[in-house]
C-alpha positions as CSV (number, residue, x, y, z in Angstrom):
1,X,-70.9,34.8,-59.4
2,X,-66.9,34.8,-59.4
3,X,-65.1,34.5,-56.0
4,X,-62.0,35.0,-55.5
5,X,-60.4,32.1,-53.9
6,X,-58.6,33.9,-51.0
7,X,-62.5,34.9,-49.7
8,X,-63.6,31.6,-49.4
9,X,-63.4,31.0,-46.2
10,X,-65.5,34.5,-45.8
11,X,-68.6,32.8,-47.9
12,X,-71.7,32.6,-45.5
13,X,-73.8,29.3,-46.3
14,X,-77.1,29.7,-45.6
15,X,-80.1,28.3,-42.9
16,X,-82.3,27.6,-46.5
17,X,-79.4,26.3,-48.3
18,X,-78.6,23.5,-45.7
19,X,-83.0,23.3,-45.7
20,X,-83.1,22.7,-49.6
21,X,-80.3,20.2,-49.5
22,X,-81.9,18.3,-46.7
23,X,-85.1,18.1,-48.1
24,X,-83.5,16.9,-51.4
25,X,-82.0,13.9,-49.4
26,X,-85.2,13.0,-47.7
27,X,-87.4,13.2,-51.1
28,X,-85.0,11.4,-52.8
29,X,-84.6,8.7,-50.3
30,X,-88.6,8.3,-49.9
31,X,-88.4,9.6,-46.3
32,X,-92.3,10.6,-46.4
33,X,-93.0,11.5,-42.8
34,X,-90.4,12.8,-41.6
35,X,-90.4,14.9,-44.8
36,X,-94.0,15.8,-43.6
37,X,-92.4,16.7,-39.9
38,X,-89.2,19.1,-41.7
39,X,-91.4,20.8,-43.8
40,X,-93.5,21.5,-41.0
41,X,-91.3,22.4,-38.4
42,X,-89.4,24.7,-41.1
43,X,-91.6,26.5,-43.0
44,X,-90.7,24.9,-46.6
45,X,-92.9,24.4,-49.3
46,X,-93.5,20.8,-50.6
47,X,-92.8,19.9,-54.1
48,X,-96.7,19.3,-55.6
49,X,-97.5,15.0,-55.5
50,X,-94.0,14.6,-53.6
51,X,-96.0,12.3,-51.7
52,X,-97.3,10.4,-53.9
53,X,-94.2,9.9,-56.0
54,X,-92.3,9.4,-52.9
55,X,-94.9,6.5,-51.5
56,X,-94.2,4.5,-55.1
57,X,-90.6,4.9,-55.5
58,X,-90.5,3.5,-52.0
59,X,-92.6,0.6,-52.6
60,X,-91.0,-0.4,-55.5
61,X,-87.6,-0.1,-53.8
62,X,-88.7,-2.3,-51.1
63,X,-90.0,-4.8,-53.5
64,X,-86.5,-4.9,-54.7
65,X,-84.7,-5.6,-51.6
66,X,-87.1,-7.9,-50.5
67,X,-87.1,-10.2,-53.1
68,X,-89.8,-9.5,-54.8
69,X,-88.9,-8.2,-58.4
70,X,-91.7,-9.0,-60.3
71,X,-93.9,-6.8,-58.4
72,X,-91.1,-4.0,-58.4
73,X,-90.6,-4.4,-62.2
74,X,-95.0,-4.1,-62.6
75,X,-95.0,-0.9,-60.3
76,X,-91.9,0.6,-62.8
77,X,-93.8,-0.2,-65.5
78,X,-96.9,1.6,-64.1
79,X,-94.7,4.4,-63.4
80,X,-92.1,4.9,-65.7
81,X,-93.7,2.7,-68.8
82,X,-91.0,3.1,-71.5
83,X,-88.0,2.9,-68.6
84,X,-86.9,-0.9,-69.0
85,X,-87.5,-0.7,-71.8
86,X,-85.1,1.8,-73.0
87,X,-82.7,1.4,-69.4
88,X,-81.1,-2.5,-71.2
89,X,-78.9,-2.9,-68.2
90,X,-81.3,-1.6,-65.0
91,X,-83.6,-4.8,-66.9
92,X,-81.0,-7.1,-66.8
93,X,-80.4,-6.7,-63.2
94,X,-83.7,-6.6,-62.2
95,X,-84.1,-10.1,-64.3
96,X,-81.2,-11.2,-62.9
97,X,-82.3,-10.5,-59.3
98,X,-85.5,-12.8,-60.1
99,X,-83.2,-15.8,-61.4
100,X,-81.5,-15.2,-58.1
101,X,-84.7,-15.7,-56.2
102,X,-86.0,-18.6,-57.6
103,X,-82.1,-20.1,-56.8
104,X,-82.5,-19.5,-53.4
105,X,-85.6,-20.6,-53.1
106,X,-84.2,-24.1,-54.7
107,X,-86.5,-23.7,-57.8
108,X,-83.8,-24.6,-60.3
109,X,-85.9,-25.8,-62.7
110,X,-88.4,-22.5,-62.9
111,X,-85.1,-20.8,-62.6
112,X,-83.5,-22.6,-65.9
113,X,-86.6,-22.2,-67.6
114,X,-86.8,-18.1,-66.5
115,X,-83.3,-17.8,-67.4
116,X,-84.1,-19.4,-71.0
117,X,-86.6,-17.2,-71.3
118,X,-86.2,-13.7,-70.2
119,X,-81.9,-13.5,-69.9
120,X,-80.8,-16.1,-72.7
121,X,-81.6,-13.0,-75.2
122,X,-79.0,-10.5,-73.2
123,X,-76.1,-13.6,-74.0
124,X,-76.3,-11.9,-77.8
125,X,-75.2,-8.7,-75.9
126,X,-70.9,-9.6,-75.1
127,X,-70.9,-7.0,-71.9
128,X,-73.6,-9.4,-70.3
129,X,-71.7,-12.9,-71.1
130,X,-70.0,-12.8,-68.0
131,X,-72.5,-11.7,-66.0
132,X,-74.6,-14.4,-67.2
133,X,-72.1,-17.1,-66.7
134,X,-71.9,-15.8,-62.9
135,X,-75.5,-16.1,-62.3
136,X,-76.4,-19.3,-64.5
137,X,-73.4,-21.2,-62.1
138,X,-75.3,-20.2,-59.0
139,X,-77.2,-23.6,-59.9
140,X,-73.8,-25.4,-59.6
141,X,-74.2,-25.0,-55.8
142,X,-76.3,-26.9,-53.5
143,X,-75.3,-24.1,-51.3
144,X,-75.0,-20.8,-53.1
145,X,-74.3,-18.6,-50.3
146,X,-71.2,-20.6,-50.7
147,X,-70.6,-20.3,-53.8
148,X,-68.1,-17.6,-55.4
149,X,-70.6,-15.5,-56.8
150,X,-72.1,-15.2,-52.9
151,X,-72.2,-11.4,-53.3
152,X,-75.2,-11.7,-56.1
153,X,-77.1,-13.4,-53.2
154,X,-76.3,-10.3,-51.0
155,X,-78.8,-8.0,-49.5
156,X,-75.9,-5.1,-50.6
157,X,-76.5,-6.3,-54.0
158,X,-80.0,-5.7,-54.0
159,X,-80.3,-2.4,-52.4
160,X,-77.4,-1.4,-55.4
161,X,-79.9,-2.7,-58.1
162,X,-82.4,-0.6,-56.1
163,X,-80.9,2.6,-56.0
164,X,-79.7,2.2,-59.8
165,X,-83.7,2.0,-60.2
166,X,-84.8,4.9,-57.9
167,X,-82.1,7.2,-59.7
168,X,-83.8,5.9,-63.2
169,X,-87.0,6.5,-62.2
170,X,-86.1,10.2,-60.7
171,X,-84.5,11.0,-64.3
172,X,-87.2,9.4,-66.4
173,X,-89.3,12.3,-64.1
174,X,-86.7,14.9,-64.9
175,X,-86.2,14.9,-61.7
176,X,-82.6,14.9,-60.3
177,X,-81.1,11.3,-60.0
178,X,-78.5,12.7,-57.5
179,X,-79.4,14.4,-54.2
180,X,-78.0,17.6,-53.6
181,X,-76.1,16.3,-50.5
182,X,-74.4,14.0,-52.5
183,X,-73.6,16.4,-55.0
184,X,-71.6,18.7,-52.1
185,X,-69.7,15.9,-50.9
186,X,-68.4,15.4,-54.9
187,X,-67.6,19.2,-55.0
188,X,-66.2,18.9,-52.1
189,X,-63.9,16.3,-52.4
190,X,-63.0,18.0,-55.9
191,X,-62.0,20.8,-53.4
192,X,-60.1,19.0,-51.3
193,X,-57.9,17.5,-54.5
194,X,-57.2,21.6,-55.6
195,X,-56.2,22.6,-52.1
196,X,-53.3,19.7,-52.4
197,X,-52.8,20.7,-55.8
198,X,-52.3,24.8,-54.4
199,X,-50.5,23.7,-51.6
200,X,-47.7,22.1,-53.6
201,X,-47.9,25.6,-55.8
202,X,-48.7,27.5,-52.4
203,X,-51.2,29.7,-54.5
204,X,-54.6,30.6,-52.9
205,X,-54.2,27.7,-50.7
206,X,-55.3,29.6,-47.5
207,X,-58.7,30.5,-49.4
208,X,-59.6,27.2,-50.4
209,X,-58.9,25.4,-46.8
210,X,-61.4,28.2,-45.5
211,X,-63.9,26.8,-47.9
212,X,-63.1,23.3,-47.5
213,X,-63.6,23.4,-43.4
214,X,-66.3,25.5,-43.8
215,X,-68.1,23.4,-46.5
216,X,-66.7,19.9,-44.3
217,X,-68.4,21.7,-41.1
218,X,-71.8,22.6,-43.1
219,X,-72.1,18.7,-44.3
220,X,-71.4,17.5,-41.4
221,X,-74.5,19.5,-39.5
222,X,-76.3,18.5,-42.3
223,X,-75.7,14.8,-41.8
224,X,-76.1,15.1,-38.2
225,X,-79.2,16.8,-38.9
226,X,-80.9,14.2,-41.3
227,X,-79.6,11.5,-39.1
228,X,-81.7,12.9,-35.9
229,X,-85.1,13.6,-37.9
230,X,-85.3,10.5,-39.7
């Protein structure tokens, strides 16, 4: 439905909208019980086998982040059979992370020989040459935390690589790879850009600020919100 822009800041949102896109951000991020503890304390219906998909995306995203890849890239496969497969890159990072491991853990000559094996076939593949020449110098260092390349090492880097995988595996479920949360702070923001844009033309400027504080305002509760149940 159409709205006109200068009764924006008249547009109610909802107690079940802010509900739905809370729940969104606790499935999506594997929050299981307090998932359990919102949709009791609110009424909501459950998605059927959220639980169960929630209790293997979250143990294969732990997997990731805590170094142990191998398992993580079994439990996708389980999953999601055809993902890697099909997802080149998400495979190469998740490869990647195990060549890191075996570094860190000073098993350079496992790590050559897993490197020969499983990423030498990605060097065919130009937009992974440089990526490859960043990891395979990791065994230049007897130190590679101190080593240039010290962010692959990172536990940042790792819960990237995880995320990229939880999004897959949400889409390979037809599932949305994007929370809804995150997708109101994107409209948002494109919000905020056409209120400076209608400022500078001063048309329906009033409207849209209306919206934005009003949409600002409702994110923020919702963040508050997610912040105290979790």
């Amino acid at each position: 439905m159409d709205v006109d822009p200068s009764n924006y800041d008249q547009l109610a949102i909802s107690e079940n909208d802010t509900h739905d896109v809370v729940l969104s951000y606790l499935v999506h991020n594997c929050y299981i019980e307090t998932v359990e503890t919102f949709v009791a304390s609110t009424g909501m219906k459950q998605p059927a086998d959220c639980n169960d998909d929630m209790e293997k995306r979250k143990s294969i995203y732990h997997c990731v982040v805590e170094g142990n890849v191998l398992k993580a890239i079994e439990l996708t496969e389980q999953l999601a059979n055809d993902l890697l497969e099909k997802s080149k890159d998400l495979h190469f990072d998740l490869l990647s992370l195990r060549f890191v491991e075996l570094v860190c853990s000073r098993k350079c000559t496992e790590a050559l020989e897993f490197a020969q094996t499983n990423l030498t076939p990605f060097g065919k593949v130009e937009k992974y040459v440089a990526k490859l020449e960043d990891f395979m110098a990791l065994l230049a260092y007897e130190d590679p935390d101190k080593s240039p390349m010290f962010h692959l090492l990172s536990k940042d880097y790792r819960q990237q690589v995880a995320d990229s995988l939880n999004r897959a595996i949400l889409a390979h479920s037809n599932l949305p790879s994007y929370t809804a949360m995150e997708r109101l702070i994107q409209q948002t923001t494109a919000v905020r850009q056409s209120i400076s844009e209608d400022n500078a033309k001063n048309k329906h400027a009033d409207g849209f600020v209306g919206f934005y504080i009003a949409v600002t305002k409702a994110i923020g509760d919702m963040v508050s919100f997610v912040a105290h149940v979790q």
